[in-house]
N, C-alpha and C positions, 0 to 999 in steps of 0.2 A: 484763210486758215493759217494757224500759227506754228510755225518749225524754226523755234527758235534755239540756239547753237547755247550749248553746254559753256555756264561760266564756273567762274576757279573760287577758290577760297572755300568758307564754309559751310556753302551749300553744297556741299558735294555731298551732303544726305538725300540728296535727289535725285541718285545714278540709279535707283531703284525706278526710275521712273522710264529706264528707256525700256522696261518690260510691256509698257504700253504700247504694242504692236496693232494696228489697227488688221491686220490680216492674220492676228491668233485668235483663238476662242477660247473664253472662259472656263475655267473649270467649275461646273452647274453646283457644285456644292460651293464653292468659292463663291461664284457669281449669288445664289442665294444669301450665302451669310454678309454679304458685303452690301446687298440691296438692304437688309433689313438694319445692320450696323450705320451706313451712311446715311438712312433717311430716320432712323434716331438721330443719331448726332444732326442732320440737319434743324430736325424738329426742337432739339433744345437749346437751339436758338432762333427759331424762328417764331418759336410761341412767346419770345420777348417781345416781338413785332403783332403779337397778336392774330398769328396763319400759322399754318403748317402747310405738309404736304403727304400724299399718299401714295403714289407711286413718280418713284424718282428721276425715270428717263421722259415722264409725259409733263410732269408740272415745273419744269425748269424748261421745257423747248420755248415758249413764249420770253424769255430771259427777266423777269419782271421779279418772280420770287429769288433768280439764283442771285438780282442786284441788289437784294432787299437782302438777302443772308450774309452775302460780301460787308452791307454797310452796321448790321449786327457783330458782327466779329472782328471786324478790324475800328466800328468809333467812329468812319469817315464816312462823308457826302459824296456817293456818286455821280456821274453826268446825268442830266436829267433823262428817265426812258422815255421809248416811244410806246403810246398807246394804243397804236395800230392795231388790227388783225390781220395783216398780210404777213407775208411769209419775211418778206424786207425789213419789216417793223422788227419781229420776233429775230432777224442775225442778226442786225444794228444791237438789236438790247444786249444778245451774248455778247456779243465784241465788247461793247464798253466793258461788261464784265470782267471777261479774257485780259483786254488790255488792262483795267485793274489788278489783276491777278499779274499779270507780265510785270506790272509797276514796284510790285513787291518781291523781283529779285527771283520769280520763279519762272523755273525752263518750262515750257508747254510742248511737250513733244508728239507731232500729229494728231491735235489735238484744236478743231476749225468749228466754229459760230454754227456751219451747215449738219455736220454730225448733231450736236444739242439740238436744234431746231428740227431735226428728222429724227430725232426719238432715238438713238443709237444707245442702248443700254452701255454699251463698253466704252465708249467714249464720256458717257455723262460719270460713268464709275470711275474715270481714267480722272476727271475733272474733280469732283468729288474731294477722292482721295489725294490729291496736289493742293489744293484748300487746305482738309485737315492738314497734311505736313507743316506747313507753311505759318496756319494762323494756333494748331494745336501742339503740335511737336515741335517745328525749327527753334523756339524761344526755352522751350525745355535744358536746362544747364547744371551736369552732376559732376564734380570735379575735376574740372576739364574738358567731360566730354558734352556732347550735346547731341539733337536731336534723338533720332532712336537709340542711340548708344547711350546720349545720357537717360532719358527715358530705361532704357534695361541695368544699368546701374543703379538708377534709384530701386527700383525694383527686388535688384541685387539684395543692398543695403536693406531694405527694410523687412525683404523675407529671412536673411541670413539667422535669426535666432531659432528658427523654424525648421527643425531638425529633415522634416518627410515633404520640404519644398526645394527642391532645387532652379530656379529660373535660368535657364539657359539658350532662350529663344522669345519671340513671340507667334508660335504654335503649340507645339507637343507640349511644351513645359506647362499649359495653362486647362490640359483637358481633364485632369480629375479636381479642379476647380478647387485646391487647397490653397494654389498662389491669392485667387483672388479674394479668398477667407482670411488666406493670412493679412495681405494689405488692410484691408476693415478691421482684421482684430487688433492689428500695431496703432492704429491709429484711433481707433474706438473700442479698447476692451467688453463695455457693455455691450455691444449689439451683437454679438458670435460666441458663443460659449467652445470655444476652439478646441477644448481637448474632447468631444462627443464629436468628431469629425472623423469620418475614416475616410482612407487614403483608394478604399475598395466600394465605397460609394460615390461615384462622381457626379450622377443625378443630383443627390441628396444637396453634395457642396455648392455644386452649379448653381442651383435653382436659390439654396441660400444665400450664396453672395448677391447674385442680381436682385434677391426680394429686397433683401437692407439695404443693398443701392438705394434701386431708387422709393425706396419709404423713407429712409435717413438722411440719404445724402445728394438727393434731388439728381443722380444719375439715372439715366431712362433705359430700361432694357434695351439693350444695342444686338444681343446675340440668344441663342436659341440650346440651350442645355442638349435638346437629343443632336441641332445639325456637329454640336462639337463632338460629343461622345462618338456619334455614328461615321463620321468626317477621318478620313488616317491622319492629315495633317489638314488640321482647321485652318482658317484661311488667316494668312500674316495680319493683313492690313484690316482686317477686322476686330480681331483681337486687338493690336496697336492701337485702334482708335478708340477703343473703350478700355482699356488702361490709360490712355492718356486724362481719360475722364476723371480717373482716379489719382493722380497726380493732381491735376487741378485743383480738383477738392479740396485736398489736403494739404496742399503748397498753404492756399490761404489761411488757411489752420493754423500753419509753422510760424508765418509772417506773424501774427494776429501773437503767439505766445513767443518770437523773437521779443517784441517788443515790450511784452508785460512782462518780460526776463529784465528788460535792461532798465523799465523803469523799478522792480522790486530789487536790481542792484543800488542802485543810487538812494532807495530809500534805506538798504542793510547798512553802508556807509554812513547814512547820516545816523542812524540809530545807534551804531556802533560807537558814533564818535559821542553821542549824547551820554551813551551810558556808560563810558570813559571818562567826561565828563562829570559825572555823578558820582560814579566811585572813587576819584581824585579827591571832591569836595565830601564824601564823608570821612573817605582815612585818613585824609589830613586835621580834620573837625576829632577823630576819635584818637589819631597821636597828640594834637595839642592839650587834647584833655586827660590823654595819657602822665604826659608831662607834668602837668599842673596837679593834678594832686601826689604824683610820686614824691617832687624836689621837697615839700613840709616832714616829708617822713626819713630822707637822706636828714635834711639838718635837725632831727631831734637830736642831743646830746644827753638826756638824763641816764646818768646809771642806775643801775638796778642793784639792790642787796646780794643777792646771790649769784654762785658762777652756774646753777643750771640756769637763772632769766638772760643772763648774758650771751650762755652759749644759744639762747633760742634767739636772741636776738642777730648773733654772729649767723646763724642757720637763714633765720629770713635773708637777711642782706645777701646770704648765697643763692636763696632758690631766685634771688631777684637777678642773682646774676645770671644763672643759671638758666631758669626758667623764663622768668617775665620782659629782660632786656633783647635776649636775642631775637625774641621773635619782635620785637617793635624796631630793632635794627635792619632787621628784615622788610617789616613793611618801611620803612624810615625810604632804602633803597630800591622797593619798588613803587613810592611814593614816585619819585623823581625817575625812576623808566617811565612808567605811566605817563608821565608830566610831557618826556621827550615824546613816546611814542604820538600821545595824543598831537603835539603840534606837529608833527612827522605827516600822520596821517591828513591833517587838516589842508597843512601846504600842499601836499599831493592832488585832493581834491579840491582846490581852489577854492577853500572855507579862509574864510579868518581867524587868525590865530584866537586860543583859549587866554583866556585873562581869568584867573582865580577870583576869590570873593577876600575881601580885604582883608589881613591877617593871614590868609594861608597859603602866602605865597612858598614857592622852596623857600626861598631866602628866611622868610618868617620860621618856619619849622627848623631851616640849620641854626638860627639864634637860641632858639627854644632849646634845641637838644644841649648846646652848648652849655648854656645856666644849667640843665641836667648834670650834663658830666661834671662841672663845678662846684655842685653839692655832694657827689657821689665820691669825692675823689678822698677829702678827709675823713671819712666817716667809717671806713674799716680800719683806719688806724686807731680811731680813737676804740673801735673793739675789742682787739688786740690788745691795749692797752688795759683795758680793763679787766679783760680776762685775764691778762697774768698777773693784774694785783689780787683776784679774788682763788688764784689756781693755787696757792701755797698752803694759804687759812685750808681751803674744802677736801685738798688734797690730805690736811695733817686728820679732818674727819676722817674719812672715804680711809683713809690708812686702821683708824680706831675699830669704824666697822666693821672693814674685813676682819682683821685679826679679834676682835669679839666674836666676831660671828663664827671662824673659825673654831674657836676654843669653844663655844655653845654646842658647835654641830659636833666637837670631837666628845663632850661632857655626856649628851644626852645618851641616857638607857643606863651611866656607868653606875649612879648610884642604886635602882632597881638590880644588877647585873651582880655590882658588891654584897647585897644582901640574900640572895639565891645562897637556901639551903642543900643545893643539887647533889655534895657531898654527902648526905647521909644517904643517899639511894645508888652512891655510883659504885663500881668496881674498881679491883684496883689500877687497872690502867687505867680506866677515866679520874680517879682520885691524881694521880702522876700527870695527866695529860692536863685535869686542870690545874695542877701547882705550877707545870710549865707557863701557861696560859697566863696564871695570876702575875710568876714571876716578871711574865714579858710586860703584863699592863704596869707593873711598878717601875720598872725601865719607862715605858712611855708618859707614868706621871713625872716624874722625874724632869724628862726632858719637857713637858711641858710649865714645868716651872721658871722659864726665861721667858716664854710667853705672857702667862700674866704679868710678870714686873713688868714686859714693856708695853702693855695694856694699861697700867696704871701710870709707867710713865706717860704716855702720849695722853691720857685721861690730864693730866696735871698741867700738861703743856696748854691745851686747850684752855682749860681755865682760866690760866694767866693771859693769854691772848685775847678774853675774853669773847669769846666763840658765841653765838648768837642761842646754843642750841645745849648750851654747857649743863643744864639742871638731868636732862635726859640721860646726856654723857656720865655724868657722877653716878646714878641711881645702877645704870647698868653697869660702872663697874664696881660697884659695890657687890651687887648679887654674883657678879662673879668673882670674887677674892670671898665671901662668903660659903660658896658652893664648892670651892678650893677646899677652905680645912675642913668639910665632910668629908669628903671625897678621901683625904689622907686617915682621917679615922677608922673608916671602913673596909679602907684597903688591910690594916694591921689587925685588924679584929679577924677579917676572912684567911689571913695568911697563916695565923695558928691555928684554925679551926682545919684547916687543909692539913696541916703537918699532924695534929694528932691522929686523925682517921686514915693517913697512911700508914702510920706503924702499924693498928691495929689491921690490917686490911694486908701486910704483907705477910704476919704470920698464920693468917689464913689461908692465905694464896699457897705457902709454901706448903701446907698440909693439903691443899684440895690437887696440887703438881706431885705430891709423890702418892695421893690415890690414884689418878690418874695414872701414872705411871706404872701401878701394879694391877691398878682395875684393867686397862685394855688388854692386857696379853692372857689375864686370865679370863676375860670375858669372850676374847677368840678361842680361848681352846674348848670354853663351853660351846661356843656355835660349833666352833668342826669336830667336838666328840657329840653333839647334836647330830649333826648334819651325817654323820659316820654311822653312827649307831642307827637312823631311819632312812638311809640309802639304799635303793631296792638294787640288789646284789645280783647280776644276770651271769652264772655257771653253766659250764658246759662239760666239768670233769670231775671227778673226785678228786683228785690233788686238791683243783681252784677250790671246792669248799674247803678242804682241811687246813689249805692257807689261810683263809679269813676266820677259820676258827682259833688261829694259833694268833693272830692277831688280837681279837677278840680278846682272848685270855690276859696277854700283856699289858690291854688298855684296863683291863680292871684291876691290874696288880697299882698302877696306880693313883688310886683315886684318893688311899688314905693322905698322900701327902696332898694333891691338892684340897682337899680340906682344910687340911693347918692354913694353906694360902689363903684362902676363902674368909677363917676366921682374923688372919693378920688387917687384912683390905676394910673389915667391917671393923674394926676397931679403930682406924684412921679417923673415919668418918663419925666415930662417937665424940671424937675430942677435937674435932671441929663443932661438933654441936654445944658441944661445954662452953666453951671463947664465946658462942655466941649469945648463950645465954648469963656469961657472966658478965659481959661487958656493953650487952645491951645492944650490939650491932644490928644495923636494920641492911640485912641481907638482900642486895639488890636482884638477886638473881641464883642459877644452881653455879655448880661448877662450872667455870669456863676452859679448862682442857680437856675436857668430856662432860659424855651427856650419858654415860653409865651412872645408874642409882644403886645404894642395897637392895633396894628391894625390885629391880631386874636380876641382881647377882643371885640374888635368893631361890628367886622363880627358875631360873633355868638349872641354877643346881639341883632342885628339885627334883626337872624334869629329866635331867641326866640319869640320876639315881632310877626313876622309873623305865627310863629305856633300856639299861642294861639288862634287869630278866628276858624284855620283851628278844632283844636280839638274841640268845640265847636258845631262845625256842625255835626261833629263826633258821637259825643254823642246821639245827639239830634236823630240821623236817626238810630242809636242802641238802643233806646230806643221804638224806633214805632215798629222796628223790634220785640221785645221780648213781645211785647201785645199780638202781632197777633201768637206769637209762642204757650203762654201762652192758648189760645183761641183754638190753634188745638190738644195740649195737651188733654183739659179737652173732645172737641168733641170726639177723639179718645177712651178715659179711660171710657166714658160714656157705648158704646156700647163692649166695653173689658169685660166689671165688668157685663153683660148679657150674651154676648157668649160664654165665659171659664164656669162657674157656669152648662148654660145648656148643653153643650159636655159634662162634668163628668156626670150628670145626667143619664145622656142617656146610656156612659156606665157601669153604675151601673144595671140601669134597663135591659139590653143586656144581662150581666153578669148574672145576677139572672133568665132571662127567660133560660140561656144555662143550668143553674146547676140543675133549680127545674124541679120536673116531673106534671107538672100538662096538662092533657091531653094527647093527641093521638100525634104522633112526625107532624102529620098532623096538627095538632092544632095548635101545637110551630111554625111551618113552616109559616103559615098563617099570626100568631102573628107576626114575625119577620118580614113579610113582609112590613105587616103595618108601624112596625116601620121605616123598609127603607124607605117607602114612605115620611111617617112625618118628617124624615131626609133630604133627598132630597131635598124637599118642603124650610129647611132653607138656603137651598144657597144661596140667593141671601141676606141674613146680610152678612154672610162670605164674600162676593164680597165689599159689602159698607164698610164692615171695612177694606179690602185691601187697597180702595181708598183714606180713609184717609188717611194711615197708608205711602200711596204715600206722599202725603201731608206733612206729619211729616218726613220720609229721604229727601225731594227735600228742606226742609227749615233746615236740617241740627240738624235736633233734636235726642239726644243720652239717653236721663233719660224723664220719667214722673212720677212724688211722686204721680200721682192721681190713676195708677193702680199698682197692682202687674202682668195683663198679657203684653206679650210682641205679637206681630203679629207671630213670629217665635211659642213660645208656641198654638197659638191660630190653627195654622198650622199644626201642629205636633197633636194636639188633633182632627181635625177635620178629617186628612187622619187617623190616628188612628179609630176614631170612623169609618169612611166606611168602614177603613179596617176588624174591627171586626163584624159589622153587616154581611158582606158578608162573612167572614169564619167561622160567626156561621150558617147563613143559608144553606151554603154547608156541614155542618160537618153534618146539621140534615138530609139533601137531600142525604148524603151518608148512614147515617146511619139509613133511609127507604131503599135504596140498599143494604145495608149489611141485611137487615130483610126480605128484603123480597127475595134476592138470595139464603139465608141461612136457609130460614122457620124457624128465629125466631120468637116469641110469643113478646108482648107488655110486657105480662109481665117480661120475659126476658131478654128485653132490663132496664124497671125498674130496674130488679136487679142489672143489671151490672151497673147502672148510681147510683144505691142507691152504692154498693162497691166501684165504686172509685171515688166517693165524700165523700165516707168515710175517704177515705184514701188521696185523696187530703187536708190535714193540711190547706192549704195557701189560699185556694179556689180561686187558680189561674187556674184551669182548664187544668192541668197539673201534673203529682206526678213524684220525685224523682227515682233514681233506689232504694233505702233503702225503701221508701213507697208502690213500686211495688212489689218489694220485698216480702213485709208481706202482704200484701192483696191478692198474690197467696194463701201464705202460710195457712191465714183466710179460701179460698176457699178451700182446700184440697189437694194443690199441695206439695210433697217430694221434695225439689230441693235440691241437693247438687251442688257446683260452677260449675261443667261444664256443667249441663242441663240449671242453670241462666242463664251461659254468654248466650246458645246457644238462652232462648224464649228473653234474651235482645237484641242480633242480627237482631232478626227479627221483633222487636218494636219498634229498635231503629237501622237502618241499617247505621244514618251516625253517630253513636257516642256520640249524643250530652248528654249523663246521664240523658236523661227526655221520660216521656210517656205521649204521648197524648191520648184523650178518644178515638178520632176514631183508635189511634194504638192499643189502649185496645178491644175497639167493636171489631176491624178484629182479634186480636189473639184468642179473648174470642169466638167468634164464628167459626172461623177455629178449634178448641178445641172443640165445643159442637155438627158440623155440618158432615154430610159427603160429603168429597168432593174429586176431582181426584190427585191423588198421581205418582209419578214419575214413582214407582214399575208401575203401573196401565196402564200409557204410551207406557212405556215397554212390557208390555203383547201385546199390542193394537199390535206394530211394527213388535213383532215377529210371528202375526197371519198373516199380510199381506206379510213377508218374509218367508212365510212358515216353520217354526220352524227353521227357519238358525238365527244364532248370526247377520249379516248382513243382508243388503237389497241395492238393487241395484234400479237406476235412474226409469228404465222403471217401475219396478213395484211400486215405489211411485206414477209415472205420472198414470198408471194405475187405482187405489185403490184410488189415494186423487184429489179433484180438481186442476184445473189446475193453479192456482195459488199459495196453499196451496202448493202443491207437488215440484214447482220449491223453495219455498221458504224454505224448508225443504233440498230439495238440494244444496243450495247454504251458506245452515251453519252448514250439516254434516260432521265430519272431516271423511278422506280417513280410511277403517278398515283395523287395522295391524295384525289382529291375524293373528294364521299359517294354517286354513282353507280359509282363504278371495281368490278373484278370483278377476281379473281386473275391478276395476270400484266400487267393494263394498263400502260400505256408514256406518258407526259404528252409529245403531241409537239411543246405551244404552247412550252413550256421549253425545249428541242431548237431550235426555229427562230426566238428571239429570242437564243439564244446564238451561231447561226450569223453573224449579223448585228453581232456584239458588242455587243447588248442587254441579253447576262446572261450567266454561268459558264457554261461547254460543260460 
């Protein structure tokens, strides 16, 4: 048996190993996924040797297969076995194993040939799993770390883009089976369509990574989808051994595209350098031919006739500078980076230097540009040159043209412009406005007479220079020294046809300014004795007519003279039409200080003359009118200034019988009646005065100075007056019902009419709340503000801050009388509901008449106490609302 002692360095990934206790027990879910984990892993390699095995503690006790897997996985030649069938044969074979396995560096800890040879599941599991270590994971190496640690880094690494994996172990991290989906899809995108994965399916994942195992990637199911899901922590070293499978895999994957990395480096190098190569030997091919045909077109020297071919020549040689040189100075200098880079690059990778193709070496291209710049150098001067022999001659042209042209563009339209007869149709300010006009253009021919002379001298200059272009020059300035003396003919010819049509045309003017002058004021007085004489005239008096007839009068007294006006106006205008006829004037238009004609002057004189009778009659029938106005006036005011006087009267006298006490209230009563009667009796004035009163709105009457009443007041005082006769006689008819319900005494009632007429100030039959106020307070009443507000509530229930006497009679005697009270009702209710809080339907109808009793029923509200019984009736509610204590 082998107890062999813990060694140092870095195998110290095999401390996990002192967990092999030969006196623990497996954990049976452990122990299951570790049997079926390690006899895959044995089997994918043992079917290289052409066996497998089936159960894993019985086909290794013989030691024949377990030295047949040892020389599988590690490449080497064991000692040779024994073929025996004794039990001797079968330790010997383990041991050789054993000590194979001891030869490579790994601790065996209680761990003996006799265990394997007796079938001891935990010990062959114990062996097993120290194999994989050693020949599957020890060699495993992830930046620094190794064994299981480098193994869980890689792991790390390759899931890390994989948002829903986190690897943090080899158990829990591996049971919804997305690590091992993600590993296959980092590595082989085609075989796992990764985002149709959920994280809540772990069957699903499970069963998928292990199928593309091993169909893809020659991995043998090692583990069991339900022992992991159903397992709390699947077993370490089972999971580790089939992840390590996957490393394997895939390592030689990485190797395999390391290297086809580093040879498709070496070939982008050489490619790189080739086709640096290439584009050297063309730019250099396309500047020397650049070259070559520029330098023939620097040394042409010929001149040209003209300064515009020169200046286009002078243009080319700049877009050449401009344009076409810099960019070949540019490639010129990327020529020779190129040049370095390429040998640069070449020395680097251990190439031989670039040799050019003959001619295009730098050296050859700096010659070349050279002879360039040597042709280029004289060859603006000689431009230059040329241009300013040709810039004096073109310029003395370019000078002729403008200034022709000038004098053309100022020419055109004048001589059409000179001959416009526009004068025989203008007025006189246009006749004035165009002699200004003419005068200005004679000014401006004027001054363009140093014009032409130097038009014809520079014409002449040319000639003698013998100017290329001289036949052209001549013709044009012939037509213009030509078109010159029209131009002066025309101007003299229109300058006197202007001055005689002003005279003519001023002493028109002066006559159509002083019609004008006499036609508009009299042409106003016709509109406003128009406008006067058919003005609907709204009187209210006979004075106001007999003014407008006194008016009326005055304006006819003058009418003879404005006639004479009339006939001076139309005679102006006759002797404007003479001029026009003698002198043949062509009249451009009417007057221009007015737009009065005779023949408006005529029409409205006309119609003056016929308005005069019409106003006349006018007058006269508003005059009748206002008599008869006058007349209904006074009839009305007569019986006004009788009927307002006796309504006050009366209620004064009303007023005085309600406040004094003289007599029995029977007495008053009687009195009052009478006086209704005698009231009564006056209707039918009040009727006759309506009638006039008709009379006066049908004739349109709004004022009469003869009375102060008006029919609306006379109205107003007469229903006033019924109305207070009749609510004095009720206030006295209640207040025998208030005396004699309340068995007051007469004299009692006295008092109360002596105290608040005491207290009525105003002796309007009415007191304030402040008045009421203090005449409790007289009578013996303590009030402090909430018992006021409470007797003001109920003397004054809508608010209005005033007491009236019958609200004083009813409080003053509810106060001195005895009378039924709510409490009292209440008593009443609970007698006929037999001392119960409620009362029910029947026994109302019972107890009260039949009418009483339904109407009691139909405004008790339903009783809520916690005694009540179906149908109850609350009739404490009922008789505090009957009182105004609360909502009926």
């Amino acid at each position: 048996m082998y107890n062999m002692e813990q060694y140092d360095g870095e195998d110290d990934y095999m401390h996990q190993e002192d967990d092999w206790d030969r006196d623990l027990l497996l954990d049976p879910a452990w122990e299951k996924q570790q049997r079926k984990t390690f006899t895959a892993w044995c089997n994918s390699h043992l079917r290289k040797a052409g066996t497998q095995i089936e159960n894993i503690e019985e086909d290794f006790r013989d030691g024949l297969k377990l030295m047949l897997l040892l020389e599988v996985i590690s490449g080497e030649r064991l000692a040779k076995p024994e073929r025996g069938k004794m039990r001797v044969h079968k330790i010997s074979n383990v041991n050789k194993a054993l000590d194979f396995i001891a030869s490579k560096g790994v601790k065996l800890v209680s761990i003996g040939a006799e265990e394997i040879v007796d079938g001891n599941a935990k010990m062959t599991l114990g062996m097993i799993w120290t194999i994989i270590l050693r020949f599957a994971i020890q060699d495993i190496s992830v930046e620094e770390t190794s064994a299981k640690e480098g193994l869980l880094l890689w792991c790390q690494r390759k899931t890390a883009p994989y948002k829903n994996v986190n690897i943090q172990n080899f158990h829990i991290s591996w049971k919804d089976g997305l690590g091992f989906c993600a590993l296959i899809h980092r590595h082989r995108p085609e075989l796992i369509d990764y985002g149709k994965l959920r994280k809540d399916d772990p069957m699903t994942n499970l069963n998928t990574a292990f199928d593309v195992a091993e169909k893809y990637l020659d991995i043998p199911k090692m583990l069991d989808a339900e022992d992991i899901i159903s397992t709390l922590r699947p077993d370490e070293k089972a999971v580790m051994t089939y992840v390590s499978c996957y490393y394997h895999a895939f390592s030689g994957k990485q190797k395999a595209e390391t290297a086809a990395n580093r040879i498709c480096k070496v070939l982008a190098v050489n490619q790189e350098n080739e086709q640096l190569m290439e584009d050297y030997e063309k730019l250099a091919s396309d500047l020397l031919e650049w070259i070559r045909r520029t330098i023939p077109w620097l040394e042409n020297r010929l001149p040209e006739n003209t300064m515009q071919a020169m200046q286009q020549k002078l243009e080319d040689f700049r877009d050449y500078r401009r344009l076409h040189k810099p960019p070949k100075v540019q490639e010129k200098c990327q020529l020779e980076i190129n040049f370095n880079t390429l040998q640069t690059k070449l020395r680097l990778s251990n190439r031989p230097a670039f040799m050019p193709s003959e001619g295009k070496m730098v050296s050859d291209i700096n010659n070349a540009w050279g002879n360039l710049e040597g042709a280029e150098k004289g060859y603006e001067e000689w431009l230059l040159n040329e241009i300013r022999r040709l810039e004096r001659l073109d310029h003395l042209a370019e000078k002729f043209r403008q200034k022709a042209a000038i004098h053309e563009a100022w020419t055109e339209g004048k001589e059409e412009m000179l001959q416009k007869r526009d004068y025989e149709t203008a007025s006189l300010s246009e006749i004035k406005a165009l002699l200004k006009k003419h005068e200005a253009f004679e000014s401006d021919l004027a001054a363009h007479q140093d014009r032409v002379e130097q038009i014809a001298a520079i014409a002449q200059e040319l000639n003698e220079l013998d100017y290329y272009d001289s036949p052209s020059v001549n013709a044009r300035c012939q037509r213009i020294c030509d078109q010159w003396d029209t131009l002066g003919a025309l101007t003299q010819k229109r300058s006197e046809a202007l001055q005689r049509t002003e005279k003519l045309l001023e002493t028109i003017d002066q006559l159509y300014l002083e019609f004008a002058k006499r036609a508009a004021p009299f042409n106003n007085w016709m509109e406003g004795a128009m406008e006067d004489l058919q003005d609907t005239f709204i009187v209210h008096t006979i004075e106001e007519i007999q003014g407008l007839s006194t008016a009326h009068e005055q304006f006819k007294a003058t009418l003879p003279e404005a006639d004479k006006e009339r006939q001076a106006i139309l005679g102006i205008h006759n002797e404007i039409s003479k001029i026009v006829q003698t002198y043949h004037v062509n009249m451009a238009g009417t007057n221009p200080y007015t737009t009065i004609n005779p023949q408006e002057i005529n029409n409205k004189w006309d119609k003056v003359r016929q308005l005069v009778p019409q106003r006349d009659q006018a007058l006269i029938e508003e005059h009748a009118r206002q008599q008869n106005n006058e007349r209904l006036r006074r009839q009305f005011a007569n019986q006004a200034n009788v009927i307002g006087p006796w309504i006050q009267t009366k209620m004064e006298e009303i007023g005085r019988i309600s406040i004094e006490m003289h007599g029995t209230l029977e007495d008053q009563l009687t009195h009052l009646r009478q006086y209704e009667k005698s009231i009564v009796n006056y209707k039918p004035k009040i009727d006759q005065l309506e009638g006039d009163h008709q009379l006066i709105q049908e004739a349109l009457i709004f004022d009469n100075k003869h009375t102060n009443y008006t029919m609306e007041h006379i109205r107003v005082g007469w229903e006033q007056l019924l109305t207070t006769i009749a609510r004095t006689i009720n206030e006295i008819e209640n207040q025998i019902l208030t005396r004699d319900a309340k068995g007051i005494s007469q004299e009692q009632l006295n008092e109360f009419r002596a105290s608040f007429n005491h207290f009525d100030r105003k002796r309007s039959g009415i007191m304030d709340a402040e008045d009421f106020k203090t005449c409790l307070i007289s009578i013996g009443y303590n009030l402090g503000e909430n018992e006021f507000s409470r007797i003001m509530s109920i003397v004054d229930p809508n608010r209005m801050g005033i007491v009236t006497f019958q609200a004083f009679i009813d409080f003053m005697s509810r106060e001195t009388a005895d009378t039924d009270t709510a409490d009292q009702v209440m008593a009443s209710f609970k007698v006929l509901a037999g001392d119960k809080n409620y009362i029910l339907a029947d026994e109302l109808r019972r107890e009260l008449p039949p009418d009483q009793a339904e109407y009691c029923i139909a405004r008790m509200a339903p009783y809520s106490g916690p005694d009540g019984v179906p149908g109850a009736l609350d009739y404490m509610s009922f008789s505090t609302a009957l009182y105004g204590e609360s909502d009926l």
